[in-house]
C-alpha positions as CSV (number, residue, x, y, z in Angstrom):
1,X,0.0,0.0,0.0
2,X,1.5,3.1,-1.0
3,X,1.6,5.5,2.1
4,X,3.8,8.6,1.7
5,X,0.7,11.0,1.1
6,X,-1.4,9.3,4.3
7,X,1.5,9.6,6.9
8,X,3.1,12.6,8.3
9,X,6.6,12.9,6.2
10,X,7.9,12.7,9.5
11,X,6.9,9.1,10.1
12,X,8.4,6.1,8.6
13,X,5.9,2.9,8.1
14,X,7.0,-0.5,9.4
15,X,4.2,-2.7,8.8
16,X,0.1,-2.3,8.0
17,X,-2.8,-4.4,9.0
18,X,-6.5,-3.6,7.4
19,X,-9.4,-5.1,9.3
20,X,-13.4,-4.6,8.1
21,X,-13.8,-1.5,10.6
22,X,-10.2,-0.4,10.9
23,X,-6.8,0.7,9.7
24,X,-3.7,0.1,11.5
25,X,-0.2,1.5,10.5
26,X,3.1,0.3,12.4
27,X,5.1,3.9,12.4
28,X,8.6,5.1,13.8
29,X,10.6,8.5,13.9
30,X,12.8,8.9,10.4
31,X,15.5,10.6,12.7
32,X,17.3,9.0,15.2
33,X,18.3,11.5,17.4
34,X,16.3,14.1,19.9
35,X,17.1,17.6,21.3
36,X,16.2,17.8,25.3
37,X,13.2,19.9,26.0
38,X,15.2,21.2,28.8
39,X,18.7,22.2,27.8
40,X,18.0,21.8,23.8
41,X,21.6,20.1,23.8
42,X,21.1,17.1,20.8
43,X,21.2,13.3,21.9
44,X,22.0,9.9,20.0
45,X,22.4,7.7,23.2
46,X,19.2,5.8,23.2
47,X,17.7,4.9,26.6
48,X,14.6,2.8,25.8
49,X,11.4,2.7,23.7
50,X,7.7,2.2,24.3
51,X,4.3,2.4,21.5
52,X,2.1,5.6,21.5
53,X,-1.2,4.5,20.0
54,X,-2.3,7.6,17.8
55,X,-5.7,8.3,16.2
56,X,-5.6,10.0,12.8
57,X,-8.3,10.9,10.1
58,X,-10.2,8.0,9.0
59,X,-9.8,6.4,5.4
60,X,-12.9,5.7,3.5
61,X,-14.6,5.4,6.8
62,X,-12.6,3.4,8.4
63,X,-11.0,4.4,11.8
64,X,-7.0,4.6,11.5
65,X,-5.0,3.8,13.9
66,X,-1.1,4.4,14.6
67,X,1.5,2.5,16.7
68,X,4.3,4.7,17.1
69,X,7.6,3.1,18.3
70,X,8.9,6.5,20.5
71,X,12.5,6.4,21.5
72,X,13.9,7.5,25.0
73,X,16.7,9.5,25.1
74,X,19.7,10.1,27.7
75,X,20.3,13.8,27.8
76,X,24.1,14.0,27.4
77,X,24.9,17.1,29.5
78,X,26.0,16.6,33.4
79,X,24.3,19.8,34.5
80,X,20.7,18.9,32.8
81,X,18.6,18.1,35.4
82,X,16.3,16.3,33.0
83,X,18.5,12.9,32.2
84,X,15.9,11.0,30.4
85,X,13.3,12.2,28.1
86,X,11.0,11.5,24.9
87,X,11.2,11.8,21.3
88,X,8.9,14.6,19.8
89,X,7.5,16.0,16.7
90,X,5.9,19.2,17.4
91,X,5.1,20.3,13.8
92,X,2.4,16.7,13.7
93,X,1.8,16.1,17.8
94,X,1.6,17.3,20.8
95,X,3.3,15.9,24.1
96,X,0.8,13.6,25.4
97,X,-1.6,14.0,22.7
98,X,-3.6,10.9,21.6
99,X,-4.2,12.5,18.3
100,X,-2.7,13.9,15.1
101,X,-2.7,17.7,15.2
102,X,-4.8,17.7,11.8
103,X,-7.2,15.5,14.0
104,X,-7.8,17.7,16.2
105,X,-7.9,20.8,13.9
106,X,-11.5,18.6,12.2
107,X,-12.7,18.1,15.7
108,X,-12.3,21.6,17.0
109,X,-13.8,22.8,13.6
110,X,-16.8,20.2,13.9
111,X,-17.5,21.1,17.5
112,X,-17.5,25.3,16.8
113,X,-20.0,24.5,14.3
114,X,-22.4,21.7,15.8
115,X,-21.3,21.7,19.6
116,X,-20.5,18.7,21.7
117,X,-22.6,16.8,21.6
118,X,-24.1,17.1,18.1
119,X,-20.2,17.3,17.1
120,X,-19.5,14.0,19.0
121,X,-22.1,12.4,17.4
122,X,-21.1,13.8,13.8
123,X,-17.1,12.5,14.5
124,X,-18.1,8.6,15.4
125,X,-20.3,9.0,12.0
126,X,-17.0,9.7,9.9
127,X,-14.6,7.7,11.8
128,X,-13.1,9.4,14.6
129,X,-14.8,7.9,18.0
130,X,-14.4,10.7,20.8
131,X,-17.1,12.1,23.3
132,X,-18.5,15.0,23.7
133,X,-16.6,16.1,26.6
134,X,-13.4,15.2,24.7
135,X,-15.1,18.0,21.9
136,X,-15.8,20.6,24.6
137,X,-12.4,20.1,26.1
138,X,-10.9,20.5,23.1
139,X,-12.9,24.1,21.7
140,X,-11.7,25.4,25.1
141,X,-8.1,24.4,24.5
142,X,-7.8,25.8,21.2
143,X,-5.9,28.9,20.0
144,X,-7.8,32.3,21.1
145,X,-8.8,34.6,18.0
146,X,-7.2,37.5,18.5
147,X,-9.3,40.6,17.7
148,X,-8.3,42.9,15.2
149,X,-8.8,46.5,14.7
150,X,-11.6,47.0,11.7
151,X,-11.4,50.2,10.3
152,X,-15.0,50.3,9.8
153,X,-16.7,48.9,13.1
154,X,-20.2,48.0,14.0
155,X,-21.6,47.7,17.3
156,X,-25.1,46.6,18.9
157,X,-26.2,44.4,22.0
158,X,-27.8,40.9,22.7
159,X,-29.4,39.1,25.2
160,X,-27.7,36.4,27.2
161,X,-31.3,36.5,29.1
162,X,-33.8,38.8,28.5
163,X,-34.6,41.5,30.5
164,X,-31.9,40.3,32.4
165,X,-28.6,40.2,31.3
166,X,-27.0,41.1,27.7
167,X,-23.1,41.5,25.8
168,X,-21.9,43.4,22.9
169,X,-20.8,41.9,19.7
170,X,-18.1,43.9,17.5
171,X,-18.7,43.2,13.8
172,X,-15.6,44.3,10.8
173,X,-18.4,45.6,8.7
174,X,-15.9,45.5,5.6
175,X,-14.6,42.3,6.1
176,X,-18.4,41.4,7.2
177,X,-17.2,38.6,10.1
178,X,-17.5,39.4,14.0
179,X,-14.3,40.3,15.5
180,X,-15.0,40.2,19.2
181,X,-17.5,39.7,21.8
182,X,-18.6,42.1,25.4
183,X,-19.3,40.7,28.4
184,X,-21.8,43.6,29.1
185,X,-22.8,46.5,26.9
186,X,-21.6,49.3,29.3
187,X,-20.1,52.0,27.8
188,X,-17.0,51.7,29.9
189,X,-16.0,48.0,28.8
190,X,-16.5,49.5,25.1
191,X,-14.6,52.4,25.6
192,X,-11.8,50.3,27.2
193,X,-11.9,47.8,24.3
194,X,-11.7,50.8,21.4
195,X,-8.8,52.3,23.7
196,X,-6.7,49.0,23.6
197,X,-7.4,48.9,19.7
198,X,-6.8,52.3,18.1
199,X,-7.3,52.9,14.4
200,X,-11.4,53.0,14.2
201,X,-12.3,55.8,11.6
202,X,-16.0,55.0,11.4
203,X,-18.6,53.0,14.2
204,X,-22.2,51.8,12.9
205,X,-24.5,51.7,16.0
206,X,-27.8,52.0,17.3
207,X,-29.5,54.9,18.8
208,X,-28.1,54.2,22.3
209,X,-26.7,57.2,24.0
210,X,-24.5,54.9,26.2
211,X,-22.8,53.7,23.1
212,X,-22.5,57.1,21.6
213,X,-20.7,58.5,24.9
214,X,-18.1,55.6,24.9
215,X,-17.5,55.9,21.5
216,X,-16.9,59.9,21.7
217,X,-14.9,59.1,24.8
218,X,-12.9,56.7,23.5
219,X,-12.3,57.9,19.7
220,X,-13.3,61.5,19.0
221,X,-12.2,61.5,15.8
222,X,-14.5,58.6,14.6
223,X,-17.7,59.4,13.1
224,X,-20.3,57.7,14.4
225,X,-23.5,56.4,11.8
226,X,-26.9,55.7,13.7
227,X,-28.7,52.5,12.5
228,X,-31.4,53.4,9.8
229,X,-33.7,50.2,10.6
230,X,-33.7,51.4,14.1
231,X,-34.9,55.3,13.0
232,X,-37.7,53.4,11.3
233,X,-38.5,51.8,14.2
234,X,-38.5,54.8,16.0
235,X,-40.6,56.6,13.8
236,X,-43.5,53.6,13.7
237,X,-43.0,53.9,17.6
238,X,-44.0,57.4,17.0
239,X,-46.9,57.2,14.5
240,X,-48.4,54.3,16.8
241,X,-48.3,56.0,20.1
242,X,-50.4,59.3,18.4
243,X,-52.4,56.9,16.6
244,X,-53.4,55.1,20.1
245,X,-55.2,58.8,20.8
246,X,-56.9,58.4,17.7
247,X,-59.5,55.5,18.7
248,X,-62.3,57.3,18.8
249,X,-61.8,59.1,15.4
250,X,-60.7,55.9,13.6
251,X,-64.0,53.8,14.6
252,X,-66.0,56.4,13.8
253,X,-64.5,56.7,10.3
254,X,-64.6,52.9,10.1
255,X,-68.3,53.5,10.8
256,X,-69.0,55.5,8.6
257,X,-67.3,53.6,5.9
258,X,-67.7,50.2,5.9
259,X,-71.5,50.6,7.7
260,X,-73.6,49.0,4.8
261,X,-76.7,51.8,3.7
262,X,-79.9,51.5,5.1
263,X,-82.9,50.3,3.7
264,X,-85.7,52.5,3.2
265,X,-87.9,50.9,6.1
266,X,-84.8,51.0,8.4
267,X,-84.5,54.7,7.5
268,X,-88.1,55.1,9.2
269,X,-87.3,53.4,12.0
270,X,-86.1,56.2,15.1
271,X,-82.7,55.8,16.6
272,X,-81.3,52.4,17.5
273,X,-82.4,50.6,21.0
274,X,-79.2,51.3,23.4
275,X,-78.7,48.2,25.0
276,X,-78.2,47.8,29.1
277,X,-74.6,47.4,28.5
278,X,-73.5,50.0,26.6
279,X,-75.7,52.7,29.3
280,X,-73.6,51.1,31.9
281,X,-70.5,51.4,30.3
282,X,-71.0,55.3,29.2
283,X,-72.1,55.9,32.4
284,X,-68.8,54.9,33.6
285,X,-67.1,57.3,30.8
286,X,-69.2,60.3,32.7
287,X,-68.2,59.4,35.8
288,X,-64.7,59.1,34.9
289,X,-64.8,62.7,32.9
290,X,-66.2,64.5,35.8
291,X,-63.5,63.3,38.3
292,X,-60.6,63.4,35.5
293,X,-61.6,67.3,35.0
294,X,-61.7,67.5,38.8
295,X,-58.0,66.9,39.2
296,X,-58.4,63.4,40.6
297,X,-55.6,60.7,39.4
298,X,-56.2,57.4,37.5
299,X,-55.4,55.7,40.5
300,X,-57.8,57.4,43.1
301,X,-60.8,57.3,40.2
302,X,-60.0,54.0,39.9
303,X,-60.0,52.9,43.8
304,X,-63.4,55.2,43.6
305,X,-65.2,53.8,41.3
306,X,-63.5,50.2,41.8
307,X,-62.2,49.9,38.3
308,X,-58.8,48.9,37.0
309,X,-56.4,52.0,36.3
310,X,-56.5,50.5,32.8
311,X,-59.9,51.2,32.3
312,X,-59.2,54.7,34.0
313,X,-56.5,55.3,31.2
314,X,-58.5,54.3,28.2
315,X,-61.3,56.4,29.1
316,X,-58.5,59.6,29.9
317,X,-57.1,58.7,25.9
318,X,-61.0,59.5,25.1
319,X,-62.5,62.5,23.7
320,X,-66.1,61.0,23.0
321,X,-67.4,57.8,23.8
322,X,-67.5,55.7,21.3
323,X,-69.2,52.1,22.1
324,X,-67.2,48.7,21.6
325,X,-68.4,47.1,18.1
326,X,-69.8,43.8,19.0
327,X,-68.5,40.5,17.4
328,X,-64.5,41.0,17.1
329,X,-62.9,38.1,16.8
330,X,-65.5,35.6,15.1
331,X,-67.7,35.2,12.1
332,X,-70.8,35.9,13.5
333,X,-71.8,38.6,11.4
334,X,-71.6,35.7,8.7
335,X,-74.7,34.7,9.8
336,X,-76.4,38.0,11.1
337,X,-79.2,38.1,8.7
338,X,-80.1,34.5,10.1
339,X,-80.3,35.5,13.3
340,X,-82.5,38.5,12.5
341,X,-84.6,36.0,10.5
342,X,-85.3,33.4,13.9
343,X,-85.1,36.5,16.2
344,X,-88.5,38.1,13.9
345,X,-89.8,34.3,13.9
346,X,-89.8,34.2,17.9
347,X,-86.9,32.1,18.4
348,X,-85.2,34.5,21.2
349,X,-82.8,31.6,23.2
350,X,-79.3,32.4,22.6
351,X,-78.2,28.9,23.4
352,X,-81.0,27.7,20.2
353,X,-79.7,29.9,18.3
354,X,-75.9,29.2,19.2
355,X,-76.8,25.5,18.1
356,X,-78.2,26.6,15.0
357,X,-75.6,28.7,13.6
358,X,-72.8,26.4,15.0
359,X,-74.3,23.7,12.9
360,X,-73.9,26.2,9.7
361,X,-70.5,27.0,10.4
362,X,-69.9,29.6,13.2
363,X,-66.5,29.3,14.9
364,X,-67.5,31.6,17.9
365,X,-68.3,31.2,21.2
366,X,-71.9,31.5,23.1
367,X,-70.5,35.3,25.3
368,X,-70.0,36.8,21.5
369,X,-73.3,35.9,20.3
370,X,-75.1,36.8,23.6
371,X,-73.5,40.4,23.6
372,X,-74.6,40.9,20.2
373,X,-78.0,39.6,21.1
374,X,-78.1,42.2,23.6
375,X,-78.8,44.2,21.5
376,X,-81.8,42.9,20.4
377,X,-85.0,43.8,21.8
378,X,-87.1,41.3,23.4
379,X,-90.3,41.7,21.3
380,X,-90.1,40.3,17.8
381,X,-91.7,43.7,15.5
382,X,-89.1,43.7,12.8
383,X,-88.7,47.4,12.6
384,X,-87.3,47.6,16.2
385,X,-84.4,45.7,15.6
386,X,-80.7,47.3,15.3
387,X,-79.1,47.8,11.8
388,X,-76.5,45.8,10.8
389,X,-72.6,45.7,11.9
390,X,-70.5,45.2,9.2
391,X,-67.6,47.5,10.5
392,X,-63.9,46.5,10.3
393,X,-61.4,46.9,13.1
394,X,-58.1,48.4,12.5
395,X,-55.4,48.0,15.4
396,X,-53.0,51.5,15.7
397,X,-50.3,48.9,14.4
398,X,-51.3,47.9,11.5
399,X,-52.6,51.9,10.6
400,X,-49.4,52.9,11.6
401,X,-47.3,50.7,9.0
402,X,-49.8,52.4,6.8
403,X,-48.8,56.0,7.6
404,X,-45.1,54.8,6.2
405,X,-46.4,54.0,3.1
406,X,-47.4,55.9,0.0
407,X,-50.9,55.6,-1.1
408,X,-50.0,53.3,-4.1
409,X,-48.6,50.9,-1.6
410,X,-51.5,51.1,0.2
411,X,-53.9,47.7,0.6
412,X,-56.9,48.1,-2.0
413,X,-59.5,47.2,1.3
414,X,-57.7,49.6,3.9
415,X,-57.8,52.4,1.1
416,X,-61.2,53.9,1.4
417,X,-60.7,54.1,4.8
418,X,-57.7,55.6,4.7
419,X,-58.6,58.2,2.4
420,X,-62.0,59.0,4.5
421,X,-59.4,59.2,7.7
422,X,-57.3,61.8,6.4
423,X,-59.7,64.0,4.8
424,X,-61.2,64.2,8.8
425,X,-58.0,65.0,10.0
426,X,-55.4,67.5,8.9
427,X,-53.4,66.1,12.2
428,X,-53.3,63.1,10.8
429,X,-52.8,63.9,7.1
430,X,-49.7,65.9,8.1
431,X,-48.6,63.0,10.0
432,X,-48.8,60.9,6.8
433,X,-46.8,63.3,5.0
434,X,-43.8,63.9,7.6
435,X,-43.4,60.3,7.9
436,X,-43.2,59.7,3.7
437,X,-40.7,63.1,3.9
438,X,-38.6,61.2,6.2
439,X,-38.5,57.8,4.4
440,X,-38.1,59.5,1.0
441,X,-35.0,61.8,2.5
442,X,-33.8,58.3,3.9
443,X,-33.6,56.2,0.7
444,X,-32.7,59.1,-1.6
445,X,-29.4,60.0,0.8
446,X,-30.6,63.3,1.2
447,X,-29.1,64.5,4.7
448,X,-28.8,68.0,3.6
449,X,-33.3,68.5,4.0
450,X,-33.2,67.0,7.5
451,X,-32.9,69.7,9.4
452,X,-35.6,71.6,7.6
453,X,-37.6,68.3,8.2
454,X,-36.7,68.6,11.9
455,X,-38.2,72.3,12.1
456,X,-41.4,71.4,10.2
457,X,-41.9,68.6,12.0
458,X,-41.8,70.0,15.8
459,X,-44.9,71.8,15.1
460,X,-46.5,68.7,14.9
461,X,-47.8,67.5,18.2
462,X,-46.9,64.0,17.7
463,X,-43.2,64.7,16.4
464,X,-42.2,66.6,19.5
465,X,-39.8,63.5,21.2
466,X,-38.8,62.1,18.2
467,X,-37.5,65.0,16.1
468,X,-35.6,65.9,19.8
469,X,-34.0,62.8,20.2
470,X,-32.8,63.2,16.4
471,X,-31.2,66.6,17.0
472,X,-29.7,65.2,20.8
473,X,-27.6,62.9,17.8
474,X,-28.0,64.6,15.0
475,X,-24.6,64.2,13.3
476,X,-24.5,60.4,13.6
477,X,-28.5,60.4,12.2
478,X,-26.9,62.7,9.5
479,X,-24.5,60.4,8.5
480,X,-27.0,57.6,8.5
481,X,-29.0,59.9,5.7
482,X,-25.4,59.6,3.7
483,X,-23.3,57.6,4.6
484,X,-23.4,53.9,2.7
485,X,-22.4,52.4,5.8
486,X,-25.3,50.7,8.0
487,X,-25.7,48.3,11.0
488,X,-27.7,45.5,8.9
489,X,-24.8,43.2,8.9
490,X,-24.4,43.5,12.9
491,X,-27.8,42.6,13.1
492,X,-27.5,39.3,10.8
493,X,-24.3,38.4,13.1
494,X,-26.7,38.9,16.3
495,X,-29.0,36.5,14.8
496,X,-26.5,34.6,13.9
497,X,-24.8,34.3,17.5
498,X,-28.4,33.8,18.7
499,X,-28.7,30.4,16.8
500,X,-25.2,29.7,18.6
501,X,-26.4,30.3,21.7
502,X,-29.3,28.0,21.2
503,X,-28.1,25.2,20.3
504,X,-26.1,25.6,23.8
505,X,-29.3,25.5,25.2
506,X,-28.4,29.6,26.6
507,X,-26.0,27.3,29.8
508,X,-22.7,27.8,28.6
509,X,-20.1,30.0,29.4
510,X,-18.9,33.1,28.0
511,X,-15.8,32.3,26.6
512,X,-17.7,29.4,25.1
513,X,-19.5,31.1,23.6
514,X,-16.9,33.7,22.1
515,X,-14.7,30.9,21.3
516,X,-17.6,29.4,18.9
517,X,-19.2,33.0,17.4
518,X,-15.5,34.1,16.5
519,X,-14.1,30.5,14.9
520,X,-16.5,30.4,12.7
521,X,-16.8,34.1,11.3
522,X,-14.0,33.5,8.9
């Protein structure tokens, strides 16, 4: 068997032996003659010899096994204190290793990618039998990547635990790989880190002022680039929180819009029956008025009253009471005409009528139907009963990732109520039209207009915070309107180190951790 491009150049082969599951090579040392560790004085008087039994990289499956014939040396200098010692070969082993170097180079490589366990398991498939400890042992023995100083650098946070406890990764946004990892994401352990590693010239971060003092701190001279995904998100933060003062306006507009016309006989009829319910509840909204013009806190109305502060909030958010539209989250009003039918017909039991429509298709439950049955009054005349409900419910999330859109873009069944809620509110129309100013300055790299976006937009009530908080860092979000350089690859390595972290099951250590996130970035 020919063997000179399976065996270190190093090694000599005596003898071979091939068995169904395994390969075994007889191997000594070409040269005959050692250097002591100690004294590095060079030795021919042989003391002994003894077999190593080596693992190296399997062949065609097979595990392959060495027996190394090691010589023992006398060290020939009187004043040594070591007088007997081993043959070595540094460049293909290691003192005391039980493996090839190049073996361990696949197993440290396996384990950074798959962990211990899944690595341990992926080794014995291709031939080299170890355990997972002998993996984990071995990824924390390894060499230590040493970081290096990017000249472009991006920097964001992640969670070790959320809520609880979080670290920093350091990304080479040019080279694209992660180049270090933070224990914490205080500003002093970054500004330590960019101290020890001078050179930075330009630092893609988030909208965190900790981070921005650090980096100031530690490198004036840098400029500093805010993430543009995270001024989006700020500015949806923005549009949602003014929209959540809206309610009132945007169900009457949805109402008016998507309330189906009247028939003639309906248009007769005099105003709707108010149901118990609904007096109770604007009763409450009175209540809550009066005190709330009195002075009195959410908390005391609520302890007055005996009502959750929550409730005591909603009703402050209020201009007008506007009642609650009655199914939500079912398909009752699939089968409203039904009901109106059996209700004119006498059939007035809810739980009838729950078995009825169940048996036609309706996925509700029997407190939906009998608050929309509340409604109803309890004599059967036709003319008495309530028009119907066909309105559609619109949560301030969703309206607000409509505000950040042009009205092409918009959906073609949120569109006519759109267009009816703007042309109620100017507020809200110029709202609309900041937030497309912004995006549009945004993608077209126009940093110059936004500071005459920033004064037009603090006369809007909503825009007050945000346009603030953009001029308290207006030179990094300046750069972020220019500049090519963003944080979206820092992001994809946080995901990236997150998937890590899981597969760790979140219990290992830090340096674990580092160890795996930084051997594989290359």
């Amino acid at each position: 068997m020919e063997t000179s491009l399976l065996i270190p150049p190093e090694l000599e082969v005596l003898a071979t032996s091939v068995t169904e599951a395994k390969v075994i090579f007889q191997l000594q040392f070409i040269v005959t003659t050692a250097y002591c560790p100690l004294c590095d004085s060079l030795s021919t008087r042989i003391h002994s010899r003894y077999e190593r039994k080596l693992q190296d990289l399997p062949i065609s499956g097979k595990v392959v096994e060495l027996r190394l014939c090691t010589r023992k040396f006398f060290c020939q200098k009187d004043n040594c204190p070591r007088k007997i010692f081993a043959q070595q070969q540094p460049s293909c082993l290691k003192r005391y290793g039980r493996r090839l170097l190049r073996v361990c180079e696949q197993m440290i490589c396996i384990g950074c990618e798959m962990g211990a366990k899944p690595g341990a398991r992926i080794c014995r498939l291709v031939g080299i039998p170890i355990s997972a400890s002998t993996v984990l042992r071995s990824i924390r023995g390894g060499a230590v990547t040493e970081a290096t100083t990017p000249t472009v650098l991006g920097v964001d946070d992640f969670a070790f635990r959320k809520r609880e406890s979080y670290g920093a990764i350091l990304v080479d946004l040019e080279k694209r790989k992660p180049i270090d990892l933070l224990p914490d994401r205080e500003g002093k352990t970054l500004e330590a880190w960019l101290l020890a590693h001078p050179g930075v010239s330009i630092v893609s971060r988030d909208r965190s002022s900790v981070y921005a003092l650090a980096i100031t701190r530690a490198c004036p001279e840098a400029v500093q680039v805010a993430d543009r995904w995270h001024l989006l998100k700020n500015l949806g933060e923005n549009t949602t929180k003014f929209l959540d003062r809206q309610r009132s306006l945007i169900r009457e507009t949805a109402q008016e819009v998507f309330e189906q016309p009247k028939s003639e006989a309906a248009a007769e009829v005099p105003e709707k029956t108010t149901s118990v319910r609904v007096e109770k509840r604007y009763a409450l909204f009175e209540k809550v008025k009066q005190l709330q013009s009195n002075g009195h806190s959410a908390r005391a109305i609520g302890r007055h009253l005996g009502v959750s502060r929550n409730t005591v909030r909603r009703c402050f958010k209020q201009e007008a009471f506007v009642p609650k539209i009655n199914p939500r989250k079912s398909n009752l009003l699939d089968y409203e005409s039904y009901l109106r039918q059996r209700w004119q017909e006498g059939q007035q039991c809810a739980k009838a009528l729950l078995q009825e429509i169940k048996e036609r298709g309706y996925n509700g439950s029997y407190t939906i139907l009998a608050g929309f049955l509340s409604n109803y009054p309890k004599t059967g005349e036709a003319l008495s009963l309530p028009s119907a409900q066909k309105v559609e419910n619109y949560s301030t999330r969703s309206l607000s990732i409509a505000f950040c859109k042009t009205e092409q873009e918009w959906d073609d069944k949120q569109k006519p109520f759109l267009t009816k809620l703007l042309e109620k509110s100017s507020l809200l129309k110029q709202l609309w039209e900041l937030n497309l100013e912004f995006k549009s300055i945004m993608a077209q790299k126009k940093g110059d207009n936004l500071k005459a976006w920033c004064e037009k937009a603090a006369q809007h009530a909503s825009f007050k915070s945000f346009v603030q908080g953009i001029r308290q860092d207006f030179d990094a979000v300046y750069q972020a309107m220019t500049s090519c350089w963003s944080n979206g690859q820092t992001e994809g390595q946080v995901n990236r180190l997150k998937n890590i972290k899981r597969q760790m099951y979140g219990r290992a250590s830090f340096e674990l951790l580092r160890r795996r996130v930084l051997a594989n970035s290359a």
